[in-house]
matplotlib code that plots the C-alpha trace (Angstrom):
import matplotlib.pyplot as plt

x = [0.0, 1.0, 1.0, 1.0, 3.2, 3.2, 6.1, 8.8, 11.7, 13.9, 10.9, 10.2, 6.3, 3.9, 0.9, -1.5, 0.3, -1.7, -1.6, -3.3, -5.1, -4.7, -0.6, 1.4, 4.5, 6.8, 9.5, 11.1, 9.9, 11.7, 9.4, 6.5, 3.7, 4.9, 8.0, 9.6, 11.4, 14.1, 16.5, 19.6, 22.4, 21.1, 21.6, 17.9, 17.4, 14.5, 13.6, 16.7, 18.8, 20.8, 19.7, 21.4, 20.5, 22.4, 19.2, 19.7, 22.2, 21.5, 23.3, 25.4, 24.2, 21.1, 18.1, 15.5, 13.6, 10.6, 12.1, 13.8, 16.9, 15.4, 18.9, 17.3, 13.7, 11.3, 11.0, 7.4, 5.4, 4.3, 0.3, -1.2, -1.1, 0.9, 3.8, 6.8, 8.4, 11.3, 12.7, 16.1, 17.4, 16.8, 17.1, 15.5, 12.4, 9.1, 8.1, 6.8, 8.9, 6.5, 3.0, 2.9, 2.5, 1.2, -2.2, -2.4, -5.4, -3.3, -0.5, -0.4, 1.9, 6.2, 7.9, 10.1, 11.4, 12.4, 10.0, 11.1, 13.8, 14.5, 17.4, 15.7, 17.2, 18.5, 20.9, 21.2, 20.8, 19.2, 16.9, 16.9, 15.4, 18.5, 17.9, 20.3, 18.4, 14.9, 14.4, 16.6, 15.2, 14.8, 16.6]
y = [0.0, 3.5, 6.4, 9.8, 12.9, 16.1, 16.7, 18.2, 20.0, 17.2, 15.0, 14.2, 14.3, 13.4, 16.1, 17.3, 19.7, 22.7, 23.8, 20.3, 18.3, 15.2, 15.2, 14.6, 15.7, 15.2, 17.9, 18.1, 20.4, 23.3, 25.8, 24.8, 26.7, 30.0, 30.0, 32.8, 31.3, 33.7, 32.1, 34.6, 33.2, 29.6, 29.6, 28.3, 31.1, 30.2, 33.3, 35.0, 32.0, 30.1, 26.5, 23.4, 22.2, 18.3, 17.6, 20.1, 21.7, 24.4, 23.7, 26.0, 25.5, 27.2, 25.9, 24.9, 27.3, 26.9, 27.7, 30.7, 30.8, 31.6, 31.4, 34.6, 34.5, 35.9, 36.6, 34.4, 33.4, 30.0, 29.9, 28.1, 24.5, 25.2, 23.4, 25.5, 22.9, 22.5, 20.3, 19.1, 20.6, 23.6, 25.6, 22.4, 22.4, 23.9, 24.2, 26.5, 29.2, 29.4, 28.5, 28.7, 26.6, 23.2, 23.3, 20.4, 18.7, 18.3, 16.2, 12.1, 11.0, 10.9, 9.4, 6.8, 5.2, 5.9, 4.1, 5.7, 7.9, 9.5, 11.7, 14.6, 15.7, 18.4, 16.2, 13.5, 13.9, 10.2, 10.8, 7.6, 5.6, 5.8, 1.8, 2.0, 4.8, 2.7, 1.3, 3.3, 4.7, 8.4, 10.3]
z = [0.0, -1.0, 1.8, 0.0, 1.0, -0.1, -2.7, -1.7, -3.6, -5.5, -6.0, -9.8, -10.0, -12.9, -13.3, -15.9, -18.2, -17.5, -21.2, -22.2, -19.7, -22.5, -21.3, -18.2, -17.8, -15.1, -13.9, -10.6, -7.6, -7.5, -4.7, -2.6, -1.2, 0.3, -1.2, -3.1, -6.1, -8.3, -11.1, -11.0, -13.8, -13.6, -9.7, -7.7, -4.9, -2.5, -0.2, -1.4, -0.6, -3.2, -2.7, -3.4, -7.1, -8.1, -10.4, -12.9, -15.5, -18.1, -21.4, -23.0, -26.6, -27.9, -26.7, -29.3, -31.3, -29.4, -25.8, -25.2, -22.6, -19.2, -16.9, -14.7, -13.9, -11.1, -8.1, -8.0, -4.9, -4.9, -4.5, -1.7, -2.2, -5.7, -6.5, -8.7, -10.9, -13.6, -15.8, -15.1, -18.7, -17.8, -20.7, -23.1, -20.3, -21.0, -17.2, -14.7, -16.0, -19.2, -18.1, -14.3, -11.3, -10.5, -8.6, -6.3, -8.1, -11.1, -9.6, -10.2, -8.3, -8.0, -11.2, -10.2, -13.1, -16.9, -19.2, -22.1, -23.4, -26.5, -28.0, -29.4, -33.2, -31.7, -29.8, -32.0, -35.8, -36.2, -33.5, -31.5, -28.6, -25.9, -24.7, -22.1, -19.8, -19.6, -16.6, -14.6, -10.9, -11.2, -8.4]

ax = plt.figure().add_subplot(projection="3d")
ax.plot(x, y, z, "-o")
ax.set_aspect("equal")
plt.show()
């Protein structure tokens, strides 16, 4: 049997993507309820405090067309009950940067495990299914 918790900032969670309810997505928890979150240079400050970050890396290449660089963003509040979430590539993430926060009726559950992973074109001309990382425990 499964107790639930309330996410808390490292866990990888699976939600309805706010912009279509037919998608989840999962991202990592970046800023809970109350929380003021500010990107300053790629660096995660939480109520004007730089907080550690292992999860996540911003590339130095160009992100893709579609997502524009975001290595400085906020200061947000997070609402009530509202989790602020990220991808772990941060500047190849559409996350809570672009369309918000995560109300708590739209949250699944914690990912735990890599069912599927696939190098983008933009890594990987060929575009292929990376075999080796399925399966793996997400940390």
């Amino acid at each position: 049997m499964f107790s639930y918790k309330e996410p808390k900032r490292g866990d990888a969670i699976v939600f309805i993507y706010p912009k279509d309810p037919s998608k989840d997505f999962i991202k990592r928890v970046i800023g809970v309820q109350g929380e003021t979150v500010q990107i300053i240079e790629g660096k995660i400050y939480i109520n004007n405090m730089p907080v550690p970050d292992p999860w996540g890396y911003f590339d130095k290449k160009e992100p893709p067309g579609f997502i524009e660089a975001v290595e400085n963003f906020g200061p947000v509040v997070v609402p009530h009950r509202c989790l602020f979430v990220m991808g772990d590539n941060r500047n190849n993430s559409e996350d809570s940067r672009f369309w918000g926060v995560v109300p708590p009726g739209n949250v699944l559950g914690k990912a735990f495990v890599i069912y599927f992973s696939w190098n983008s074109k933009a890594e990987n001309p060929s575009g292929k299914v990376r075999w080796s990382r399925i399966g793996e425990l997400i940390h």
